[in-house]
ZAGU-107842 format. One record per residue (C-alpha): residue number from 1; chain; y, x, z. Coordinates in nm, 4 decimals. Layout:
ZAGU-107842
+-----+-------+----------+----------+----------+
!  nr ! kette !       yy !       xx !       zz !
+-----+-------+----------+----------+----------+
! NUM !     A !        Y !        X !        Z !
...
+-----+-------+----------+----------+----------+
END
This chain:
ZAGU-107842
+-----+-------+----------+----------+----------+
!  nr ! kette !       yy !       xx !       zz !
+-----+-------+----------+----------+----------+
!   1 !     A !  -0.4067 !   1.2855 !   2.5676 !
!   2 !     A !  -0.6634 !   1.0266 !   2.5644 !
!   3 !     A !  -0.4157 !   0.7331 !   2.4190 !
!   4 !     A !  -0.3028 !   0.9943 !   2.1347 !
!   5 !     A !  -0.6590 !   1.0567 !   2.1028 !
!   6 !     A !  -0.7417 !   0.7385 !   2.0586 !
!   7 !     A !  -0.4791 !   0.5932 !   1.8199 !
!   8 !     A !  -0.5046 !   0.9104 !   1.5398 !
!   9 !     A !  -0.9243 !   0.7821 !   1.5791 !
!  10 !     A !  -0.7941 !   0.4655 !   1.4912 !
!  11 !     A !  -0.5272 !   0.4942 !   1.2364 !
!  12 !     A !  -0.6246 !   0.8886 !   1.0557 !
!  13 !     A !  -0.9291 !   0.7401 !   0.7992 !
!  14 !     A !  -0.6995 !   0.4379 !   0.7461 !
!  15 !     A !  -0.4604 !   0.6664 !   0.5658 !
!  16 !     A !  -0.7565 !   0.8215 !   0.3938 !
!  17 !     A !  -0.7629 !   1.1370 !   0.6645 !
!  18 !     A !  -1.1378 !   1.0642 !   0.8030 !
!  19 !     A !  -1.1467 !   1.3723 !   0.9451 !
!  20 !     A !  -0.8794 !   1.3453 !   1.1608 !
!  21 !     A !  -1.0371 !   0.9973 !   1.2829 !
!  22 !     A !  -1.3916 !   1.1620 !   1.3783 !
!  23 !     A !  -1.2210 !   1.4777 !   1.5243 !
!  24 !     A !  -1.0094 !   1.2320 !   1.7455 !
!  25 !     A !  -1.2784 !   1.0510 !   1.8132 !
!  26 !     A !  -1.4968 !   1.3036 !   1.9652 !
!  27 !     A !  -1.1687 !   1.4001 !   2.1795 !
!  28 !     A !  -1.1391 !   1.0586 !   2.2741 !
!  29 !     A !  -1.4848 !   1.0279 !   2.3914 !
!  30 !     A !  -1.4717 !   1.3569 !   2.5658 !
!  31 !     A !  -1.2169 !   1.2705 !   2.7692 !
!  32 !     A !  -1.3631 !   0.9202 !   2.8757 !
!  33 !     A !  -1.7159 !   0.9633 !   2.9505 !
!  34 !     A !  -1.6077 !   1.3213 !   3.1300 !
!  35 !     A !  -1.2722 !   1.2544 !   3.3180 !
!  36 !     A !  -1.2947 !   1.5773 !   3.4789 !
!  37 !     A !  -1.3416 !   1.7813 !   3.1659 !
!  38 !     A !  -1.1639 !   2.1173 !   3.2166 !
!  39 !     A !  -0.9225 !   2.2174 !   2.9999 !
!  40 !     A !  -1.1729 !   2.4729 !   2.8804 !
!  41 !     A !  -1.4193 !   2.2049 !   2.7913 !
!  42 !     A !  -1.1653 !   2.0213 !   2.5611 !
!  43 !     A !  -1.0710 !   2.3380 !   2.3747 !
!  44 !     A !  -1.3005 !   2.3180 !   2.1169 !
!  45 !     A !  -1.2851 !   1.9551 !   2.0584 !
!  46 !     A !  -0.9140 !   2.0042 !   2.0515 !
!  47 !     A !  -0.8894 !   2.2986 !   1.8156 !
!  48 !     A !  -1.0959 !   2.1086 !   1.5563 !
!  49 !     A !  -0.8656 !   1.8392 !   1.5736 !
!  50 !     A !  -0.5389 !   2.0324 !   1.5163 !
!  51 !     A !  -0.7210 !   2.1600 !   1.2439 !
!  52 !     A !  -0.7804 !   1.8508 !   1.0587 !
!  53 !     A !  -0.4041 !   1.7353 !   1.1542 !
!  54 !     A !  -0.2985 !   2.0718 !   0.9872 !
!  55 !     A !  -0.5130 !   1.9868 !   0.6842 !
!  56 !     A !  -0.3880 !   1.6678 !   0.6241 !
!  57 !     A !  -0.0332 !   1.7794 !   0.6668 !
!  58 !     A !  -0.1033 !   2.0218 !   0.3697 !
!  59 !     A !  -0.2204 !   1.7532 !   0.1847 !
!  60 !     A !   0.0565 !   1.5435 !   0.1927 !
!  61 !     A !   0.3419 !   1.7887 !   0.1884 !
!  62 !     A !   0.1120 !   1.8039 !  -0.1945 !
!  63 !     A !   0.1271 !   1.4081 !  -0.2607 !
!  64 !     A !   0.4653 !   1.2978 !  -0.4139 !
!  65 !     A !   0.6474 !   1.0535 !  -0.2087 !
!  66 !     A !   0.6468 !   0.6390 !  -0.2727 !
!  67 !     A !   0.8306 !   0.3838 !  -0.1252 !
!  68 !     A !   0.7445 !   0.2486 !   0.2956 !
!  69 !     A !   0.5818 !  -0.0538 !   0.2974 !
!  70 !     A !   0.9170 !  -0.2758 !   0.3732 !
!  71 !     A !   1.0548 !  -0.3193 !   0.6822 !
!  72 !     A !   0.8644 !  -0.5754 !   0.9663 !
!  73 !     A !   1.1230 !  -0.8036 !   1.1555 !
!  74 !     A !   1.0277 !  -0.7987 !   1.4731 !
!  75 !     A !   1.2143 !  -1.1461 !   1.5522 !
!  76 !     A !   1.2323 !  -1.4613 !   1.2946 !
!  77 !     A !   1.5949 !  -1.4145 !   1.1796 !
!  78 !     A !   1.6132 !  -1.8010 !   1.0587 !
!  79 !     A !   1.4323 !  -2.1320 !   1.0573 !
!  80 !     A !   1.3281 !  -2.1363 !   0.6904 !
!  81 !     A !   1.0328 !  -2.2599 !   0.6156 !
!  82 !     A !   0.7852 !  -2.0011 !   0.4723 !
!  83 !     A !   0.4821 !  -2.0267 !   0.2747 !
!  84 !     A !   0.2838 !  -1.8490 !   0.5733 !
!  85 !     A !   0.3366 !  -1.6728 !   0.8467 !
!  86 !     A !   0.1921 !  -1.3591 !   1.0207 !
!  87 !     A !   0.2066 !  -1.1807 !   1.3699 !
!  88 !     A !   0.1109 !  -0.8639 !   1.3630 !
!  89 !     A !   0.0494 !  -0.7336 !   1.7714 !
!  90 !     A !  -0.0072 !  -0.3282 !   1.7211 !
!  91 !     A !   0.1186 !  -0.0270 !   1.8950 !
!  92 !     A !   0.0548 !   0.2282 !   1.6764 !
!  93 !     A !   0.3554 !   0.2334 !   1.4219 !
!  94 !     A !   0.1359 !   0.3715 !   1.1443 !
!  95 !     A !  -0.0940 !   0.0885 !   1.1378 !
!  96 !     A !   0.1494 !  -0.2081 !   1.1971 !
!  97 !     A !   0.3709 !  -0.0648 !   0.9111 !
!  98 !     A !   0.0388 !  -0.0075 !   0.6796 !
!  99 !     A !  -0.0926 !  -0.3851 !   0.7679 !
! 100 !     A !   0.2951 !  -0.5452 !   0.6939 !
! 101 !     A !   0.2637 !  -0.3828 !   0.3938 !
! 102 !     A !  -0.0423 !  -0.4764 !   0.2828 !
! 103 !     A !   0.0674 !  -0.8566 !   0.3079 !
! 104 !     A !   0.4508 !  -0.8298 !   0.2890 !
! 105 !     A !   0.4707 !  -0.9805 !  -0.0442 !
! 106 !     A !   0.2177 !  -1.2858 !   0.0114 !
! 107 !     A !   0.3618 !  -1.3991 !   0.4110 !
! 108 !     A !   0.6279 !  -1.3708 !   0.6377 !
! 109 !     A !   0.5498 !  -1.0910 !   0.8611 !
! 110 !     A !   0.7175 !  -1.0447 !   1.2633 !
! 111 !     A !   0.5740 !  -0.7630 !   1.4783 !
! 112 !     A !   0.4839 !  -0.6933 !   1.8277 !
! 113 !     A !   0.4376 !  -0.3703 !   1.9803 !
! 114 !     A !   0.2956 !  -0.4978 !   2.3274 !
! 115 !     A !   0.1239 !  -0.8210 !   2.4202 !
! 116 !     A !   0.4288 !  -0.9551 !   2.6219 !
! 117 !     A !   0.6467 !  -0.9318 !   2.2825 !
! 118 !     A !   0.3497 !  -1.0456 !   2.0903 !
! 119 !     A !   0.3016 !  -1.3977 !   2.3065 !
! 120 !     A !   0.6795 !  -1.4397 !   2.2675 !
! 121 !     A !   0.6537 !  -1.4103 !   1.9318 !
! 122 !     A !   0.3362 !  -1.6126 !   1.8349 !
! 123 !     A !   0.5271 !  -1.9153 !   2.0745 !
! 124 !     A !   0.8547 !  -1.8764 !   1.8649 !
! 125 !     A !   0.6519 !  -1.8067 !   1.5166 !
! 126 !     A !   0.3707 !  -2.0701 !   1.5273 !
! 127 !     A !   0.2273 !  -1.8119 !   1.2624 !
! 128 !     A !  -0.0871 !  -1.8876 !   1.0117 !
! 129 !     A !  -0.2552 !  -1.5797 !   1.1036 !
! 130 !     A !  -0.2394 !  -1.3326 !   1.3907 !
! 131 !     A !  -0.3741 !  -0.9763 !   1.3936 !
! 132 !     A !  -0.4271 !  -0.8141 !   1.7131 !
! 133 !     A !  -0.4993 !  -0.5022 !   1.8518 !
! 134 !     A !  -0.7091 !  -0.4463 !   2.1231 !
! 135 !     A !  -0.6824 !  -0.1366 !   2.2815 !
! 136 !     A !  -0.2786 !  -0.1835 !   2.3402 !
! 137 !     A !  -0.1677 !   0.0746 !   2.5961 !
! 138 !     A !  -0.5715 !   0.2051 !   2.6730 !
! 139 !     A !  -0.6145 !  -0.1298 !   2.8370 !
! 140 !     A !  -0.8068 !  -0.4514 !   2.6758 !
! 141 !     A !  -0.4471 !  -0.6314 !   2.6601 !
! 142 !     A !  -0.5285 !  -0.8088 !   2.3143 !
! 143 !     A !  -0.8661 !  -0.9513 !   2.4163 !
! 144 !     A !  -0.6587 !  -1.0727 !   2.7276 !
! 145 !     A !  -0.4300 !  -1.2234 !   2.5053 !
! 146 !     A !  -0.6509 !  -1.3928 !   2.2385 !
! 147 !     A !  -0.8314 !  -1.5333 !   2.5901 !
! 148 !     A !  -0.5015 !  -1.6893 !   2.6971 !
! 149 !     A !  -0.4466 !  -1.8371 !   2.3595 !
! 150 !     A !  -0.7268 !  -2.0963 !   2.3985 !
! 151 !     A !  -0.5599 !  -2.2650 !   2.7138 !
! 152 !     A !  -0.2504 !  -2.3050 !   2.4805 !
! 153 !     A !  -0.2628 !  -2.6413 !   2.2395 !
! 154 !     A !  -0.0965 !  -2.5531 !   1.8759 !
! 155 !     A !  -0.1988 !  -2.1958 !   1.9436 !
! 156 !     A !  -0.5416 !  -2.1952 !   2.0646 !
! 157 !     A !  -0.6310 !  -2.2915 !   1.6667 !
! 158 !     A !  -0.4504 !  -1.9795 !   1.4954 !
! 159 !     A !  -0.6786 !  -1.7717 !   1.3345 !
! 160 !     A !  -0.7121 !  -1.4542 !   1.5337 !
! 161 !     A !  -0.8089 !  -1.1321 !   1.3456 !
! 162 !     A !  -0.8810 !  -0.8401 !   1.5720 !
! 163 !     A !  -0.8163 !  -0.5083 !   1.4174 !
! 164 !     A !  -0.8987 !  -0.2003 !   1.6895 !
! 165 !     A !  -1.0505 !   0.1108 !   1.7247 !
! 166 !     A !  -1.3271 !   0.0219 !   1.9553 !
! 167 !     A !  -1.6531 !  -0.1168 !   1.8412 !
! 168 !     A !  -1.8317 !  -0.1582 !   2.1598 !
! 169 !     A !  -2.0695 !  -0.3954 !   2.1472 !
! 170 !     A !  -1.9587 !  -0.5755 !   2.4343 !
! 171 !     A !  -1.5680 !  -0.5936 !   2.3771 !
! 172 !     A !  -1.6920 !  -0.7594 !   1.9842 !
! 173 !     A !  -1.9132 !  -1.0242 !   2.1573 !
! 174 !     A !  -1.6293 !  -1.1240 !   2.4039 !
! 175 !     A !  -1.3669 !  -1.1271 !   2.1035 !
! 176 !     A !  -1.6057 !  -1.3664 !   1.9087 !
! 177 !     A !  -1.6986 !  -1.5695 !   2.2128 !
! 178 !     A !  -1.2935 !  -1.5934 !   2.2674 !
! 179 !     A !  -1.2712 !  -1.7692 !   1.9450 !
! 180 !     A !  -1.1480 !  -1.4426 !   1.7214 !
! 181 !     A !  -1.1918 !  -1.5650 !   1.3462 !
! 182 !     A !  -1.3224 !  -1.1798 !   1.2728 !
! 183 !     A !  -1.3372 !  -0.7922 !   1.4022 !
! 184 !     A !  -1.2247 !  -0.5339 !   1.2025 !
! 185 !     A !  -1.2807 !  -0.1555 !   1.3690 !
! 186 !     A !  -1.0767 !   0.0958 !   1.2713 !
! 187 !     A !  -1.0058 !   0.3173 !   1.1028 !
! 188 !     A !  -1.0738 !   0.0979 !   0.7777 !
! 189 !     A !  -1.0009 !   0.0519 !   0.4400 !
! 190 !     A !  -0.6823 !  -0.0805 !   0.3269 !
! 191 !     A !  -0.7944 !  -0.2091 !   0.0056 !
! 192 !     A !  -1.0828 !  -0.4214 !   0.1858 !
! 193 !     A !  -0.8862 !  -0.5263 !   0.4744 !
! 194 !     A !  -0.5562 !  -0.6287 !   0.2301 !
! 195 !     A !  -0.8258 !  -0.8350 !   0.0218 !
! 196 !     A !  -0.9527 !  -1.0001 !   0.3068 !
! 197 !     A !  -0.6249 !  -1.1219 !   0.4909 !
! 198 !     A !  -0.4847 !  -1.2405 !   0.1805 !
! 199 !     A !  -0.7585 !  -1.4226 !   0.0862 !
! 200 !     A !  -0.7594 !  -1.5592 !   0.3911 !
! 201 !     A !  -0.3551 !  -1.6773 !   0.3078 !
! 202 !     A !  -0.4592 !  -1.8225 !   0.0588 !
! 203 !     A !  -0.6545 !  -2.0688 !   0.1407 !
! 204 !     A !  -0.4320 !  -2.1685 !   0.3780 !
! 205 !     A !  -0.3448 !  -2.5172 !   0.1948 !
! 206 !     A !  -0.7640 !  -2.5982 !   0.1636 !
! 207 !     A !  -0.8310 !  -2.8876 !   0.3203 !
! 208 !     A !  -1.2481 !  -2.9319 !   0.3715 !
! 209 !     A !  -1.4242 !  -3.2901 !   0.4592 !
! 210 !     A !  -1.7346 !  -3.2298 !   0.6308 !
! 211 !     A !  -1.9224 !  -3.5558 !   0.6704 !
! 212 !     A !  -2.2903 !  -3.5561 !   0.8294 !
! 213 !     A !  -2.4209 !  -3.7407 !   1.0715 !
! 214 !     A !  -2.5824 !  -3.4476 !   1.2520 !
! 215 !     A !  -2.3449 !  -3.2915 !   1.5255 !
! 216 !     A !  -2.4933 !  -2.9426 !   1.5074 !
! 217 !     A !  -2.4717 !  -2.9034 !   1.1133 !
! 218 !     A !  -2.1072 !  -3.0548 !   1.1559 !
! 219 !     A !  -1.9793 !  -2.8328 !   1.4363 !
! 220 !     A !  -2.1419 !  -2.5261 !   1.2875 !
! 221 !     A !  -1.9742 !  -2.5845 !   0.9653 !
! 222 !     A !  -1.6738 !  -2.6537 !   1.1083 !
! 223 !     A !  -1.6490 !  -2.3101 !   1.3016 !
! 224 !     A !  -1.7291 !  -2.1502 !   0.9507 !
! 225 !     A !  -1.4741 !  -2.3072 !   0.7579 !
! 226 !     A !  -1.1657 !  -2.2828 !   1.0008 !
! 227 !     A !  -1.2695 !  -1.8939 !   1.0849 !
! 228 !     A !  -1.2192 !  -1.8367 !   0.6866 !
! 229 !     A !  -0.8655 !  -1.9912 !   0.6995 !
! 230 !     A !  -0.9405 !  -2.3808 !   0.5609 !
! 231 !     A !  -0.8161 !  -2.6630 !   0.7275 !
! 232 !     A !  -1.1069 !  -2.9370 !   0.8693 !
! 233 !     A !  -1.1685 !  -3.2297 !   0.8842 !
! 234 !     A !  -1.5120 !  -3.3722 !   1.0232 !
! 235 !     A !  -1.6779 !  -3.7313 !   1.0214 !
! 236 !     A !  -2.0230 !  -3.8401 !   1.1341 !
! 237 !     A !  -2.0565 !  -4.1661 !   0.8708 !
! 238 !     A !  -1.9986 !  -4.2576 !   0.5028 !
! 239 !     A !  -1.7502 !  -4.4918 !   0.6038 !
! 240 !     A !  -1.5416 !  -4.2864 !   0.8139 !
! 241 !     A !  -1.5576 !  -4.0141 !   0.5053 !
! 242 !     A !  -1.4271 !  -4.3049 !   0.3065 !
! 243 !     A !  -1.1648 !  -4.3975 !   0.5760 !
! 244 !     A !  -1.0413 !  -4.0114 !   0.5415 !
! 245 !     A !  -1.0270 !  -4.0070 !   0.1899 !
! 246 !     A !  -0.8027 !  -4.2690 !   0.1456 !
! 247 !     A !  -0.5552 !  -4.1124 !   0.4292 !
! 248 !     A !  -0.5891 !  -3.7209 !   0.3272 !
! 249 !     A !  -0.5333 !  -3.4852 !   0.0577 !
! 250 !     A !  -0.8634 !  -3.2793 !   0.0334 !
! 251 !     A !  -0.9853 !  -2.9598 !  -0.1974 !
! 252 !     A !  -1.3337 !  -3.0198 !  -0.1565 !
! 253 !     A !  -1.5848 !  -3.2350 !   0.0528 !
! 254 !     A !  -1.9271 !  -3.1754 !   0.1490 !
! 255 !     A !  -2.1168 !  -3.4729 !   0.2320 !
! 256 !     A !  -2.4498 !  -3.5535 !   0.3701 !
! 257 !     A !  -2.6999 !  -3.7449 !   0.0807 !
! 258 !     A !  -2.8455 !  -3.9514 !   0.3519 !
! 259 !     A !  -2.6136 !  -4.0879 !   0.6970 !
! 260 !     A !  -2.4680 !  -4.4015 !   0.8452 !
! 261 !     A !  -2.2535 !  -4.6388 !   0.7031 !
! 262 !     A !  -2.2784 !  -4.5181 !   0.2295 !
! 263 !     A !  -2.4995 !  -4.2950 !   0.2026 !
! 264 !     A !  -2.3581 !  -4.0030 !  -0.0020 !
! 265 !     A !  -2.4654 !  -4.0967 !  -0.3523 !
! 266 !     A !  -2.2712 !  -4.4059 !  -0.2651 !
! 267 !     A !  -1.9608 !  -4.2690 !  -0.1536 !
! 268 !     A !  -1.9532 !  -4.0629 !  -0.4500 !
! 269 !     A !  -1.9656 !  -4.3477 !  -0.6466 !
! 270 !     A !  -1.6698 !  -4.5119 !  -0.4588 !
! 271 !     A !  -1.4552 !  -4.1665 !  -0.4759 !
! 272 !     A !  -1.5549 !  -4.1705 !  -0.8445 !
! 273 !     A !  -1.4042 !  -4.5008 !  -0.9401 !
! 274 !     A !  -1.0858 !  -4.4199 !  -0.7146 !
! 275 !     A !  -0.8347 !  -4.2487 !  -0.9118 !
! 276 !     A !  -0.6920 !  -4.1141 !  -0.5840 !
! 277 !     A !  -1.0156 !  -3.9393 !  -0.5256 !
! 278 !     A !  -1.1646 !  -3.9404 !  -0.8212 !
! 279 !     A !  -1.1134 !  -3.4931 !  -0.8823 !
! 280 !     A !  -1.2077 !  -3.4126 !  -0.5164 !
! 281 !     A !  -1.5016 !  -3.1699 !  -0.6199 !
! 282 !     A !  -1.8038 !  -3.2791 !  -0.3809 !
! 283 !     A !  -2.0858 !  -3.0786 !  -0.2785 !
! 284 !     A !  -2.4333 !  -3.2511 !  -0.1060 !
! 285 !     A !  -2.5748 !  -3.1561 !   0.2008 !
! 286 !     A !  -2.9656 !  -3.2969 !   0.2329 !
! 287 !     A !  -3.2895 !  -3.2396 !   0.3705 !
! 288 !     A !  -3.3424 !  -3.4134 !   0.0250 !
! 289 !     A !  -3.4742 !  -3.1068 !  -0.2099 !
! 290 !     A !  -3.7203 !  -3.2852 !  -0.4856 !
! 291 !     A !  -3.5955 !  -3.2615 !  -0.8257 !
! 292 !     A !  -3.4985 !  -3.6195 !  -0.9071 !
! 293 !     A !  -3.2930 !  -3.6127 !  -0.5861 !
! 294 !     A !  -3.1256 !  -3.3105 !  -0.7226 !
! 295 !     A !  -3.0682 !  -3.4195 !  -1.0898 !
! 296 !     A !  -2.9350 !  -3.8123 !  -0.9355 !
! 297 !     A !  -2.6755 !  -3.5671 !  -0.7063 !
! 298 !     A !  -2.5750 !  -3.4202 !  -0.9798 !
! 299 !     A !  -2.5692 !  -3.6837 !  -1.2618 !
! 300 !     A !  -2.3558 !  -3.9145 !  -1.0308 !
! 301 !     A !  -2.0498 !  -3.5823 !  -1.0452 !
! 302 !     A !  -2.1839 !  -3.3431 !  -0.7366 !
! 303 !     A !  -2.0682 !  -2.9751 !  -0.8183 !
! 304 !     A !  -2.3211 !  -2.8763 !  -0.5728 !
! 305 !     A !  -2.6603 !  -2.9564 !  -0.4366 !
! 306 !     A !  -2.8045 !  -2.7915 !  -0.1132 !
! 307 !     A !  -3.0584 !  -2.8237 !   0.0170 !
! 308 !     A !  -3.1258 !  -2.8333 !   0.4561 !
! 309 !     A !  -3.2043 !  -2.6416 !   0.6397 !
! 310 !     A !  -2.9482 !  -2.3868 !   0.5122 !
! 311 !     A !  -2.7506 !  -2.0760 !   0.5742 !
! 312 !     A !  -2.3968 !  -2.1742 !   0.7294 !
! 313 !     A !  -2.2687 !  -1.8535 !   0.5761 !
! 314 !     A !  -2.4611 !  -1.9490 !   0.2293 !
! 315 !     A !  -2.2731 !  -2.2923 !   0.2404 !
! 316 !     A !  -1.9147 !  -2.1217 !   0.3395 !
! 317 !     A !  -1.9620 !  -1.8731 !   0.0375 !
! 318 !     A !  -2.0240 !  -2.1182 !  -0.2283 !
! 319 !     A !  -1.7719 !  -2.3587 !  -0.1246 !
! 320 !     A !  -1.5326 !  -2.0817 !  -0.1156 !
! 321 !     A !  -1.6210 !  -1.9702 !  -0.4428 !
! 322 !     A !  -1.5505 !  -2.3183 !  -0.5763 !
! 323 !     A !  -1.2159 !  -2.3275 !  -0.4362 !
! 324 !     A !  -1.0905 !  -1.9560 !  -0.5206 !
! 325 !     A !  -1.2306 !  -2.0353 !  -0.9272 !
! 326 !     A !  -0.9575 !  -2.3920 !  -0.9237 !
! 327 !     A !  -1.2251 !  -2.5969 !  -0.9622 !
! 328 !     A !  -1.0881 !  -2.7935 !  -0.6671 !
! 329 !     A !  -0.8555 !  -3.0560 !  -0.6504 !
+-----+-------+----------+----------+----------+
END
């Protein structure tokens, strides 16, 4: 009872039945913090809940029928290459069908319904983008997973999303601390959540230059920019920014006004008169804030100025609204 419980909590708001999802909830809790609750205790809690399940099965008995979400192979049935690819590790049926269908039409989707499957999967797939329960079974089986992941080269840098019903403090700290790119607690909304992944697939193909001479501001950065789905790459001079330009295909660098080797007013100069890097959009990075700074940045062709110390997640959402408006290269 507690594992049905706990996956109607999870999946019943996502399908818009929110009362089903708190009803379970308060069942599920019941039954953990009280494991021996008599069945007299849980009557209530129970009796509410088949209510709500008997209410939303009157409401959609009222709610013409559409098409499923399509079908989710659960196995790769050839080697074609695909724009992107997803593994989706759920075992509630409801959700994984409701996720594959949310992002069906934008990625290659495979499914797991246990973390054995999953890892098989994710070493046959090499996917963009995993999404990963935790709760599999009652146990913390995903967060085991996405642990075992970072021992793994070419999988420890996948993207994990978690996507679960619990939102324990603890369990989101260890997910985060495991490397998980974000934590989504069900039950949530499938508009929001479809917005989010795809966005995330598309930006798939970004490639970001990060070039600053500070380690901190570069590994910081770094961490922002791969959790939101770009590729990195990361240099600690002007001339080894230069030495990736001319080697690399990039949608937008940020570089650092004042570091080893050009400075960046310099190497903006250099990418300016290159006709191979000539439309890389370039934002500055600078403990440099007075106005003539500023203007000179942006006179020489900077699309951005800003200004240290900053807000990693300030930087993240104004290069990322440079790259979704096809501004960059």
């Amino acid at each position: 009872m507690t594992s049905q419980s706990h996956a109607l909590a999870g999946s019943g708001g996502s399908f818009g039945f929110w009362d089903i999802s708190s009803r379970a909830g308060d069942l599920e809790v019941l039954l953990k913090e009280s494991p021996g609750t008599t069945d007299g205790e849980i009557e209530a809690p129970l009796r509410r809940l088949r209510e709500a399940l008997a209410t939303a099965l009157l409401a959609s008995e009222e709610v013409e029928v559409v098409d499923a979400p399509a079908p989710v192979r659960e196995m790769p049935a050839a080697t074609t290459a695909v724009s992107s690819r997803v593994v989706i590790v759920e075992d509630d049926t409801s959700v994984r069908d409701l996720l594959s269908g949310l992002i069906s039409g934008v990625a290659d989707v495979f499914s797991a319904v246990d973390t054995t499957q999953g890892r098989r999967l994710i070493e046959t797939v090499k996917p963009d983008l995993i999404l990963l329960d935790n709760r599999i079974g009652g146990a913390d089986a995903g967060l085991e997973l996405l642990e075992s992941l970072q021992a793994v080269p070419g999988l420890k840098d996948i993207p994990v999303i978690m996507i679960t019903a619990s939102d324990d403090p603890g369990e989101v700290m260890r997910a985060l601390m495991a490397g998980a790119a974000d934590y989504i607690v069900k039950p949530f909304d499938p508009a929001e959540v479809g917005v989010k992944i795809r966005g995330r697939l598309d930006r798939l193909g970004s490639h970001v230059l990060i070039a600053d001479d500070d380690d901190t501001v570069r590994e910081m950065l770094v961490h922002k920019f791969q959790s939101a789905g770009c590729k990195v790459t990361s240099v600690e001079s002007g001339a080894d920014a230069w030495e990736a330009l001319q080697h690399g295909d990039y949608s937008v660098a940020l570089l650092d006004r004042m570091m080893p080797g050009y400075d960046g007013v310099t190497l903006l100069r250099m990418m300016k008169a290159d006709p191979r890097t000539a439309r890389v959009p370039v934002v500055f990075l600078t403990a440099r804030h007075y106005g003539a700074d500023v203007l000179e940045g942006l006179n020489t062709g900077a699309v951005d100025y800003i200004t240290k110390p900053f807000h990693a997640d300030e930087v993240l959402a104004r290069v990322l609204r440079l790259l979704n408006s096809g501004e960059a290269a």
